[in-house]
KOLKE-241834 format. One line per 5 residues: number of its first residue (from 0); their letters; for each residue x, y, z of C-alpha. Coordinates in nm, 3 decimals. Each point is the difference from the previous one (the first is absolute). Example, Ala and Ser with C-alpha at 12.3 -4.5 7.8 and 13.67 -1.06 7.14 Angstrom:
2
0	as	1.230:-0.450:0.780  0.137:0.344:-0.066
***
This chain:
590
0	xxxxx	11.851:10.012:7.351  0.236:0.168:0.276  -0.126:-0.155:0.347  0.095:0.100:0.320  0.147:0.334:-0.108
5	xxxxx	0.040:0.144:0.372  0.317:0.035:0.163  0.073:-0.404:0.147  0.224:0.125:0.314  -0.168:0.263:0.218
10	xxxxx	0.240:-0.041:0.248  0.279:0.139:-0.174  -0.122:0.209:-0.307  0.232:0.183:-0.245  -0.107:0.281:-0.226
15	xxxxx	0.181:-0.191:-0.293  -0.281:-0.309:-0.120  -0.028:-0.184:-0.290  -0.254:-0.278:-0.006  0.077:-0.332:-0.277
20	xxxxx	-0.330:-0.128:0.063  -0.221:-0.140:-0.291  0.067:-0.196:-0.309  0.284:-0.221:-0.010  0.117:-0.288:-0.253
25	xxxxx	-0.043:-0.393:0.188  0.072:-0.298:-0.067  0.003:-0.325:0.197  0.340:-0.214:-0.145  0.177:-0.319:0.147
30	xxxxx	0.332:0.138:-0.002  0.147:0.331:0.143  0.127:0.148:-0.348  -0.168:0.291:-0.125  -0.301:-0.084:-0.163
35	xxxxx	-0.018:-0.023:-0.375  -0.320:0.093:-0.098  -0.257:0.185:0.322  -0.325:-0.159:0.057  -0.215:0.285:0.029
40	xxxxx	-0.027:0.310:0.231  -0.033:-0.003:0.401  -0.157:0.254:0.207  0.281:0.111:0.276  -0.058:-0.039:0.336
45	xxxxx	-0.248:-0.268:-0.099  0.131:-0.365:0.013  -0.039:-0.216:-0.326  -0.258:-0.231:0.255  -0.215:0.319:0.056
50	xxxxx	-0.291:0.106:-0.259  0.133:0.369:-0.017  0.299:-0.105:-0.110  -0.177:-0.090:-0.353  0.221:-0.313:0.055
55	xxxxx	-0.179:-0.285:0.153  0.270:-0.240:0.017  0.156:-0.184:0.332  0.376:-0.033:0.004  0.084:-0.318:0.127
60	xxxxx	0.335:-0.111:0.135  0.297:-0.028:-0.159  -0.154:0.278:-0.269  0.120:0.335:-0.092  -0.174:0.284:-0.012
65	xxxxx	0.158:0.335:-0.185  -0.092:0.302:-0.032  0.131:0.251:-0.249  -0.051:0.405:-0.081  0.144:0.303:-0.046
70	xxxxx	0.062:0.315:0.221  0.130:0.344:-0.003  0.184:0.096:0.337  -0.126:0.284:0.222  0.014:0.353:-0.080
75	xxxxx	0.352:0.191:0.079  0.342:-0.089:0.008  0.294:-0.136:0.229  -0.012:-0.158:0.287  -0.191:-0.370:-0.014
80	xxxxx	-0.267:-0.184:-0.116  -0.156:-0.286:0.221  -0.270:-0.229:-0.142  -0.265:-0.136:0.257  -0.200:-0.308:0.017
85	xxxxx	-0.267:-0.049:0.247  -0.030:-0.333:0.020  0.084:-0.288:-0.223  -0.095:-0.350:0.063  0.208:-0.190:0.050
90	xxxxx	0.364:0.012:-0.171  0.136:0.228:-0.286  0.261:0.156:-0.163  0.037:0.341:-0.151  0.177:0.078:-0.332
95	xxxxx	0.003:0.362:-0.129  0.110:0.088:-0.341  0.131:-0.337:-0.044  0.201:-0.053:0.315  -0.079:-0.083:0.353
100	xxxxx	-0.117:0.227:0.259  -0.055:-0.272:0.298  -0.240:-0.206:0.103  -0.216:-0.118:0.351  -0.154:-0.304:0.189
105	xxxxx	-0.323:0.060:0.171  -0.367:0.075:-0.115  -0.121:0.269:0.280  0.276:0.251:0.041  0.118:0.321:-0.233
110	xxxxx	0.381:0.030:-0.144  0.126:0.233:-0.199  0.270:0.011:-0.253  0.255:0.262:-0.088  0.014:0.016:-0.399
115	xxxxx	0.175:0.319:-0.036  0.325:-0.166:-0.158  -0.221:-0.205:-0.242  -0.221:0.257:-0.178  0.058:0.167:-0.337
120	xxxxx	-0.058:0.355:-0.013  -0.178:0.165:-0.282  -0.155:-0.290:-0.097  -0.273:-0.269:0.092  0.053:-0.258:0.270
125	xxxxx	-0.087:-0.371:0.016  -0.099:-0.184:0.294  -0.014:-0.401:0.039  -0.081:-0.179:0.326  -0.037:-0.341:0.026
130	xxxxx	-0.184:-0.189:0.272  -0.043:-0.389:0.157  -0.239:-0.041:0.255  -0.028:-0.386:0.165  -0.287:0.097:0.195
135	xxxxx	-0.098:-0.321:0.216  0.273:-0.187:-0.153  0.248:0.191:0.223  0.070:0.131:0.317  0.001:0.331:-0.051
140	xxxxx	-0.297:0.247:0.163  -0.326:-0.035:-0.179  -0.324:0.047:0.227  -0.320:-0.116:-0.121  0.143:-0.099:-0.391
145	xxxxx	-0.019:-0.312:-0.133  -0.033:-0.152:-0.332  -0.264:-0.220:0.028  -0.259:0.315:0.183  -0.329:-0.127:0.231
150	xxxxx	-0.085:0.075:0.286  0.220:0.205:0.257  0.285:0.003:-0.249  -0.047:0.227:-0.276  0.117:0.027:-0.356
155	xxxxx	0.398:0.095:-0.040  0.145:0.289:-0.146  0.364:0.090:-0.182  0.228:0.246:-0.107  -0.050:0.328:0.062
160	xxxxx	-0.299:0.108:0.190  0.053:0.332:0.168  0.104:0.347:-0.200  0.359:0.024:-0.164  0.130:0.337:-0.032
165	xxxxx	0.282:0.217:0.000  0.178:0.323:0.171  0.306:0.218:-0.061  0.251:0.085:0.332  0.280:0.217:0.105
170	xxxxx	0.331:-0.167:-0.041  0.000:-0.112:0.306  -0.358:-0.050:0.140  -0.247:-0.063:0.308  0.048:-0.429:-0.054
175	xxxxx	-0.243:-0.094:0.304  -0.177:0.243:0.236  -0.078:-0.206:0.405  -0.257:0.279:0.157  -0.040:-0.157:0.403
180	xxxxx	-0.261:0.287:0.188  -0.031:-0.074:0.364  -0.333:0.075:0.143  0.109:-0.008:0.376  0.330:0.247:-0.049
185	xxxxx	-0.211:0.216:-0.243  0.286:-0.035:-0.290  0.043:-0.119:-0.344  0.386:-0.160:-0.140  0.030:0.026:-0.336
190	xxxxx	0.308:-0.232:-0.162  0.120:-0.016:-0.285  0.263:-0.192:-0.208  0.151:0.175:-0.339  0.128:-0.190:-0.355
195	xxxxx	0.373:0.155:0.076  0.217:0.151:0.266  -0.040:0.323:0.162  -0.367:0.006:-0.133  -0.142:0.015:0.347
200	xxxxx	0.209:0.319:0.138  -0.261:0.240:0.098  -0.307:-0.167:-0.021  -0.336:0.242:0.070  -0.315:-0.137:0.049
205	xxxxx	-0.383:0.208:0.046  -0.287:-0.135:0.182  -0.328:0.208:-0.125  -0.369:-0.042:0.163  -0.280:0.116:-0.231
210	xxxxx	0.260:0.187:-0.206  0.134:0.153:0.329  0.387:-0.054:0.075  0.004:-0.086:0.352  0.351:-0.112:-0.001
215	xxxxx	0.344:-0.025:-0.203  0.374:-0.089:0.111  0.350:-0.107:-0.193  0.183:-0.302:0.061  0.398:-0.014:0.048
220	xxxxx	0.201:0.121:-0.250  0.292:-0.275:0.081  -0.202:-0.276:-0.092  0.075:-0.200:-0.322  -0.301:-0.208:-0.191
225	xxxxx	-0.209:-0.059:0.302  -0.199:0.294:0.170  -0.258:0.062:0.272  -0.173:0.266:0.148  -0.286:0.021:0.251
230	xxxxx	-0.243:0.228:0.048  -0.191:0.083:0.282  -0.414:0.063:-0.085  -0.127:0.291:0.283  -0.282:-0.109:0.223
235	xxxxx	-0.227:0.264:-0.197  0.090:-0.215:-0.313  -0.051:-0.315:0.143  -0.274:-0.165:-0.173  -0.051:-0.435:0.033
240	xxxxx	-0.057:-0.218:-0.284  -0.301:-0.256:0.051  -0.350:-0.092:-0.159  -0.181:0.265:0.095  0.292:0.283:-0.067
245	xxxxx	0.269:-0.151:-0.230  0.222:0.325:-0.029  0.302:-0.001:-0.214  0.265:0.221:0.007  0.147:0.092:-0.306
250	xxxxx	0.400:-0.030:0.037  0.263:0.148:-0.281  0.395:-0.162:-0.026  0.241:0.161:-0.165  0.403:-0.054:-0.078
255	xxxxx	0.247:0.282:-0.062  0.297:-0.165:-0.117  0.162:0.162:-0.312  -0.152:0.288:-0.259  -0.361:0.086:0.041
260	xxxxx	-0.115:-0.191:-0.273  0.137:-0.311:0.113  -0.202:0.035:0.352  -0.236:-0.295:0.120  -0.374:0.110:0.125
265	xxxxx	-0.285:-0.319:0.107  -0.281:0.064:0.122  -0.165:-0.221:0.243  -0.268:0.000:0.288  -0.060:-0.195:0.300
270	xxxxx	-0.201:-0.006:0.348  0.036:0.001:0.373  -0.166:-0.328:0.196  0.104:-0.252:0.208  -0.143:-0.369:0.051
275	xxxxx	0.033:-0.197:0.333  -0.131:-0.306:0.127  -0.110:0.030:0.377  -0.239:-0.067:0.253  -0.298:0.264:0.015
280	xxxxx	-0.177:0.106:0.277  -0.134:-0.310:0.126  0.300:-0.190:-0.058  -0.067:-0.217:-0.316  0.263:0.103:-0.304
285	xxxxx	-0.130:0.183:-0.263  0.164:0.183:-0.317  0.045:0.366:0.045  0.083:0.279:-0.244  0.138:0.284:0.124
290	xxxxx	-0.032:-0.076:0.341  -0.386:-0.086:-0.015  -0.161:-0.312:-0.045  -0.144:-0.056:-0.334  -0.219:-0.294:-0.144
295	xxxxx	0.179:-0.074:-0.316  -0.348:-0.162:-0.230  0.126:-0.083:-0.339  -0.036:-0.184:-0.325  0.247:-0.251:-0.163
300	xxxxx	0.098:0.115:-0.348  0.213:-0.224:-0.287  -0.022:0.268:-0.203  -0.082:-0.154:-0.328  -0.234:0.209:-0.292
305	xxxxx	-0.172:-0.221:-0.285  0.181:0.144:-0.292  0.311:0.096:0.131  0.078:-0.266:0.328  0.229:0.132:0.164
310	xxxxx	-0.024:0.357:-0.174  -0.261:0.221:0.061  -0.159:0.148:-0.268  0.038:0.424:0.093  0.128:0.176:0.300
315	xxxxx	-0.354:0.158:0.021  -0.136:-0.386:0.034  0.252:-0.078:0.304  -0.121:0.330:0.184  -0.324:-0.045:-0.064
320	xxxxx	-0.008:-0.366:0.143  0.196:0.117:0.354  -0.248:0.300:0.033  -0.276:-0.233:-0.010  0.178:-0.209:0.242
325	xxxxx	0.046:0.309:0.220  -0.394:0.072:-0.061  -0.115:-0.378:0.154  0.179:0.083:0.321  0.291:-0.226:-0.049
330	xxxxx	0.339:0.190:0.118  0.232:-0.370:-0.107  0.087:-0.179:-0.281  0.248:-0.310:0.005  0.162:0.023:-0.303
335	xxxxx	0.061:-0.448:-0.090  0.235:-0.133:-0.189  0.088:0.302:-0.198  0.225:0.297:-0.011  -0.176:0.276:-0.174
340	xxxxx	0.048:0.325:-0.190  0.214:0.284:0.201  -0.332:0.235:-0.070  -0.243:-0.292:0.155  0.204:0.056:0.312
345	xxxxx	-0.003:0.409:-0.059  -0.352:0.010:-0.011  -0.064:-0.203:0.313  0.216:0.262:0.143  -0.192:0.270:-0.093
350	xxxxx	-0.322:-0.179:0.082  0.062:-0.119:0.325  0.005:-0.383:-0.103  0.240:-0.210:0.238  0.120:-0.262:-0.185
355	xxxxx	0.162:-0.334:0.139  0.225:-0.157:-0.242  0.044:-0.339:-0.056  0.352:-0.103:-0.124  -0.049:-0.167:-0.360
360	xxxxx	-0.023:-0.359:0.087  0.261:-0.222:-0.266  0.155:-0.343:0.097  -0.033:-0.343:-0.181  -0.335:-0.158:-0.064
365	xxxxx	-0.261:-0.039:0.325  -0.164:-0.312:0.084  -0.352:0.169:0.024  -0.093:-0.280:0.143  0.224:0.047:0.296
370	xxxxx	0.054:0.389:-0.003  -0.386:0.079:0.004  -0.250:-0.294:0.028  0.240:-0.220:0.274  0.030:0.281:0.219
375	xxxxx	-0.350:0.179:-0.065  -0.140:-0.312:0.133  0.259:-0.060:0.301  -0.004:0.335:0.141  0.154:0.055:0.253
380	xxxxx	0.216:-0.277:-0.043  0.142:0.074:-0.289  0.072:0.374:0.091  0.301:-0.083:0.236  0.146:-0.259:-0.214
385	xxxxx	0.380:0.017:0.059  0.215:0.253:-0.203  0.246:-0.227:-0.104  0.194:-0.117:-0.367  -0.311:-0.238:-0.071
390	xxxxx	-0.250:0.226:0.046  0.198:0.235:-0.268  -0.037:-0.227:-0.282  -0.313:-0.067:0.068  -0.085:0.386:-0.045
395	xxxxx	0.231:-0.022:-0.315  0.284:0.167:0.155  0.211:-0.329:0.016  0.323:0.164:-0.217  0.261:0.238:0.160
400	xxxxx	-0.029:0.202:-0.331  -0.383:0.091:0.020  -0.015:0.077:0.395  0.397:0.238:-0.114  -0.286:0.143:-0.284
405	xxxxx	-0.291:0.036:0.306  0.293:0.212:0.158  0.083:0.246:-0.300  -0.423:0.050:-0.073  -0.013:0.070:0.381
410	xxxxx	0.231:0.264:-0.003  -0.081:0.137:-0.332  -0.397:0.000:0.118  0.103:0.245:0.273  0.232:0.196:-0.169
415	xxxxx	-0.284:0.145:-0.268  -0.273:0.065:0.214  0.098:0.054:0.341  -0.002:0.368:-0.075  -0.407:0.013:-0.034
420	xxxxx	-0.163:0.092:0.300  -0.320:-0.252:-0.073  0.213:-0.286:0.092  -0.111:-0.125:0.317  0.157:-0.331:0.023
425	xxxxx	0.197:-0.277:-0.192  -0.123:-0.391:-0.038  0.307:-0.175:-0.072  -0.227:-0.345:-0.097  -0.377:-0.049:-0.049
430	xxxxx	-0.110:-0.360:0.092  0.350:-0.139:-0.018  0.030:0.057:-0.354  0.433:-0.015:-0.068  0.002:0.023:0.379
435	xxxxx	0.321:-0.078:0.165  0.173:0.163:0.352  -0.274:0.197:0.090  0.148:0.148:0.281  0.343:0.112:-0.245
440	xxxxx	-0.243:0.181:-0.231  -0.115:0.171:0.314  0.325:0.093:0.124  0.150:0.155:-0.375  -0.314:0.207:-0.011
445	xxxxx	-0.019:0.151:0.343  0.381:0.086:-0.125  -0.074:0.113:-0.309  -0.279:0.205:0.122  -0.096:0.036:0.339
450	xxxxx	-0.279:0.252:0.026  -0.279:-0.272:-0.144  -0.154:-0.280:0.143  0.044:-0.384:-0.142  -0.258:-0.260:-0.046
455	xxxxx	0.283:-0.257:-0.018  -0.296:-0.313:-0.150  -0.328:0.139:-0.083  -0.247:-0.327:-0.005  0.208:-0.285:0.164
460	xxxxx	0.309:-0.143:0.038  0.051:0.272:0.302  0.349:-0.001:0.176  -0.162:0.218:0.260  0.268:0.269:-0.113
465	xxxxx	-0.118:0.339:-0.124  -0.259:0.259:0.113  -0.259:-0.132:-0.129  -0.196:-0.314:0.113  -0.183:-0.126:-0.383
470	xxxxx	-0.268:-0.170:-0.032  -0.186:-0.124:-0.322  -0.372:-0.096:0.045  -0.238:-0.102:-0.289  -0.120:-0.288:0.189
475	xxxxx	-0.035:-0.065:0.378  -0.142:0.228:0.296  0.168:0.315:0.081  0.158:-0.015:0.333  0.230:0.292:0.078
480	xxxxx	0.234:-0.003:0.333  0.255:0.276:0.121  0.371:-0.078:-0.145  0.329:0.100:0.088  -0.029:0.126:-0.379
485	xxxxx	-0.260:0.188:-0.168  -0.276:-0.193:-0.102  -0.110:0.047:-0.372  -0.238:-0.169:-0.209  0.175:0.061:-0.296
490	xxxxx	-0.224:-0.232:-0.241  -0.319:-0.065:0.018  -0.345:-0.052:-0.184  0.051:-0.043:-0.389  -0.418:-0.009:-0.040
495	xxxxx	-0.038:-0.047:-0.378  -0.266:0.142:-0.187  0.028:-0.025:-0.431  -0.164:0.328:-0.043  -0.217:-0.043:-0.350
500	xxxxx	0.203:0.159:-0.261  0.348:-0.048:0.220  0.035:-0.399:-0.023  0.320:-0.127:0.016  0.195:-0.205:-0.290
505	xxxxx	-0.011:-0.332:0.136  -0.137:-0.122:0.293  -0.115:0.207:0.305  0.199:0.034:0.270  -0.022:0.111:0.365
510	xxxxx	-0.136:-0.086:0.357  -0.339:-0.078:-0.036  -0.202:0.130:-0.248  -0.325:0.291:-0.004  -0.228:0.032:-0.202
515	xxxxx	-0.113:0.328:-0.027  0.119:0.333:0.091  -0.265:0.004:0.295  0.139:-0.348:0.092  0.369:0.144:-0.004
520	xxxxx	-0.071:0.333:0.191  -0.159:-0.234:0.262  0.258:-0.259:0.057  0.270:0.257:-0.009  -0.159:0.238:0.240
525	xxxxx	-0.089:-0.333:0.217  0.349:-0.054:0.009  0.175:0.322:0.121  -0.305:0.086:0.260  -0.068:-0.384:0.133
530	xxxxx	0.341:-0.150:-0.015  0.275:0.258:-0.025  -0.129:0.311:0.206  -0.034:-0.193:0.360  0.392:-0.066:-0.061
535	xxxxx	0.137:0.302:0.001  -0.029:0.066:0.395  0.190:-0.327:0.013  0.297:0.115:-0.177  -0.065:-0.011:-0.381
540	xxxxx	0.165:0.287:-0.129  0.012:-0.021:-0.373  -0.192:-0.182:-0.248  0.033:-0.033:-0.393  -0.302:-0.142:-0.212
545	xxxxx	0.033:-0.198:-0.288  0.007:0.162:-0.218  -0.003:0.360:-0.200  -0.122:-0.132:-0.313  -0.069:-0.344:-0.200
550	xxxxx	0.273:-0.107:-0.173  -0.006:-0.235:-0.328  -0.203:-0.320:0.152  0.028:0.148:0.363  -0.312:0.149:0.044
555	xxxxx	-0.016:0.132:0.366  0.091:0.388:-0.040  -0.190:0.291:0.128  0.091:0.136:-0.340  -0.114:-0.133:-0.365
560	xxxxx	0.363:-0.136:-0.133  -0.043:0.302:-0.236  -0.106:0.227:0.264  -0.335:0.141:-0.165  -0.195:-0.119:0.269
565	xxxxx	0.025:-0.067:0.405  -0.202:-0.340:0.066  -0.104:0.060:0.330  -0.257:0.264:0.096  0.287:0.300:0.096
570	xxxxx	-0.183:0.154:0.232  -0.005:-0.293:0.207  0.346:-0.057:-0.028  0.062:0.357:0.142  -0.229:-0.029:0.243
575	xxxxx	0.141:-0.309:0.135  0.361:0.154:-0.028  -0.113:0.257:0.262  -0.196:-0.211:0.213  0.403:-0.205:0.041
580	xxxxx	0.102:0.316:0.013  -0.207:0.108:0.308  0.051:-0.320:0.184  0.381:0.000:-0.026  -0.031:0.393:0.142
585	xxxxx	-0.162:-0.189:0.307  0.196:-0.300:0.043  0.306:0.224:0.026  -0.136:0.269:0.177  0.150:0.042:0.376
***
């Protein structure tokens, strides 16, 4: 009854933890008073949608959805409290004790609230948060939800879905912690920005490798709230993070600023690599990490479970999933449509995983018939339509206020997980879902971060801008050319196969339909040896099969949607992964 009990923010961990997970009060009202009588009990993180949640209900539009329990505040005394959400879709506010704490806008990303000035001590402490979610009724970043599910779109999801919790702080405390390494100057700058004044003045930081300390340095002690230091990682020390070696250094922060007690101390990790797009030896532009090329061979992943949607039901099942993914031979996984739990991210980290992230696609409602069957059929046509005010509202990004929104989830996208070493590039738009100014999404992400690659429009819609050249292909012959851009193949396949005991709700979805396992090993294998291999010496550099694992009616994973079971025979899979693996070795070798 207490899910998801591990630490939710590896990348800045605090000794001081206590996890509100479990039980809560619910209830689903029309109005935004406090509820008079609670409907039942809801499992937290689990939305009232899920089955875990013991809820089973879907909040439509215009509903609210509360929340209600008690708490007692972390152990100790002074300094403050600060009460955590992971992610709550899509708007709330928080009351504690009867008054309000604050409130946020935006399903994906983590806030946190100071509550300090609001508890009671002594005593018991009540909690209330109340939550609207329009889901395709507004404009607001949603992925794959919808409320009427089939299909590619998938069954929606509110309130809170990722783990609430809470920490005690110094007075004045570590508020956000930037860590930038550079692989090329052999360095790591550690920033950081404190609650108050003068919280920053001597700032240390400690790099560790295997337990070792391999280096350590102060920052100025003139500074005020904001403080850096960089360290510089010895060419004994110096160990790269990819696939095949993802080392992580471990990496202590600490403040000084008043009595002892009231010092700050985070601890954090990160890793030295460096991604490029260039030409290799024979002149045809390939991705490289750390100054090799590397054949990026992935997996798209909407990251959906059957009980929990967008929860996962254990930490142990999330590792467990990306070590099998590891296992197969696949080194990529384009996270669609979704943000995910910090630890998803940590774990690719550890494993090796690159992950390209898609922004959350939001926007008014698509005209499928335009946005996917018009310019399926029409391609190329269709793929250099122009990028002008029509086209927007056509893509359902026709109001000032939702591409102003586009800009905020952008920002905030980049802001939580740009510290993870898996990610390997961002996809600001998939397909032209809430497209709009390609190129402008380009240019605010090489400035917010310019160390990754952009697929500026995976699928279509292609303003030629970006690093990546993106191609979609369920349907016509494979035909790869040198680009300017890297060439990706960053959907493709989608074989469906309604393994007995695994059939979806509704109807089946996918690309064509086996029907066996045999059939399914065979068409897949078909496909990577017969029509994707001979591409690779032509400049295909990455490609990303759909999909990881069958999800509600889409039934065209490698994975059971429950992930008992992989469909296809895996030691075909494997062996096919290192027969790409071999040829891309010889296409790029000098």
């Amino acid at each position: 009854m207490h899910p998801l009990p591990e630490y939710p923010r590896p990348s800045m961990r605090r000794d001081s933890y206590v996890n509100l997970n479990g039980p809560w009060d619910y209830a689903i009202t029309q109005s935004s008073e406090f509820p008079a009588k609670w409907d039942g009990a809801i499992l937290v993180p689990y939305s009232p949608e899920a089955k875990a949640s013991g809820v089973g209900r879907t909040l439509q539009p215009g509903q609210w959805l509360h929340y209600h329990r008690t708490f007692t505040p972390p152990a100790g005394e002074g300094g403050r409290v600060l009460l955590h959400f992971g992610a709550v879709d899509y708007a709330c506010a928080v009351e504690v004790n009867g008054r309000l704490a604050g409130g946020h806008r935006g399903g994906y990303w983590p806030f946190a609230l100071d509550i300090t000035d609001l508890l009671r001590p002594q005593v018991r402490n009540t909690l209330w948060v109340a939550v609207q979610d329009p889901t395709g009724t507004g404009t607001q970043a949603r992925g794959k939800q919808t409320l009427r599910p089939g299909g590619m779109f998938y069954p929606a999801q509110s309130g809170i879905w990722q783990t609430v919790w809470l920490e005690r702080v110094p007075e004045n405390y570590i508020d956000t912690l930037t860590v930038t390494p550079d692989y090329d100057a052999r360095t790591v700058t550690v920033k950081v920005h404190t609650s108050k004044p003068g919280g920053a003045v001597n700032l240390w930081a400690v790099v560790r490798a295997g337990g070792v300390t391999i280096a350590e340095d102060w920052g100025s002690d003139e500074v005020d709230r904001d403080g850096e230091v960089t360290l510089n990682i010895a060419e004994e020390h110096f160990f790269p993070w990819g696939p095949d070696s993802p080392f992580l250094y471990d990496l202590t922060v600490g403040t000084t600023q008043g009595e002892e007690n009231d010092f700050d101390t985070v601890h954090s990790y990160f890793a030295l690599r460096k991604w490029e797009c260039k030409e290799d030896a024979k002149g045809i532009r390939r991705f490289f990490l750390n100054d090799k090329p590397i054949l990026l061979n992935g997996l798209l992943d909407q990251g959906y479970w059957p009980d929990g949607l967008y929860t996962p039901p254990s930490d142990a099942a999330v590792e467990h999933e990306l070590h099998t993914v590891r296992e197969l031979g696949f080194n990529l996984l384009r996270k669609h449509a979704k943000i995910e739990p910090e630890r998803w991210y940590y774990h690719c980290d550890k494993l090796g995983i690159i992950v390209w992230q898609d922004m959350v696609n939001g926007g008014g409602a698509y005209p499928m018939w335009y946005v996917t069957y018009l310019t399926n059929a029409l391609q190329p046509l269709m793929r250099h339509a122009p990028d002008g005010k029509l086209l927007w509202g056509f893509l359902g990004r026709g109001s000032a206020h939702s591409r102003e929104e586009y800009a905020r989830e952008l920002a905030d996208t980049v802001a939580a997980l740009g510290r993870h070493p898996c990610i390997g590039c961002w996809v600001p738009f998939n397909e032209g879902w809430g497209q709009f100014d390609a190129r402008k999404a380009t240019e605010t992400l090489r400035a917010l971060d310019p160390s990754r690659p952009v697929d500026e429009a995976s699928g279509w819609f292609d303003r030629g801008g970006g690093d990546v050249h993106s191609i979609h292909n369920y349907f016509y012959p494979l035909r790869i050319r040198p680009n300017v851009r890297t060439v990706a193949l960053s959907e493709y396949g989608g074989i469906a196969w309604p393994m007995p005991g695994h059939e979806p709700p509704r109807k089946t979805y996918g690309y064509g339909t086996a029907r066996s396992r045999a059939e399914l090993t065979e068409r897949y294998c078909d496909l990577q040896r017969k029509t994707v291999l001979p591409q690779l010496k032509k400049g295909l550099s990455a490609l990303v099969y759909t999909q990881l694992t069958d999800v509600e009616d889409e039934v065209n994973g490698l994975f059971t949607y429950d992930r008992t079971a992989i469909k296809p025979d895996a030691a075909a899979v494997r062996a096919v992964n290192e027969a790409l693996e071999a040829e891309f070795e010889k296409a790029v070798k000098a």
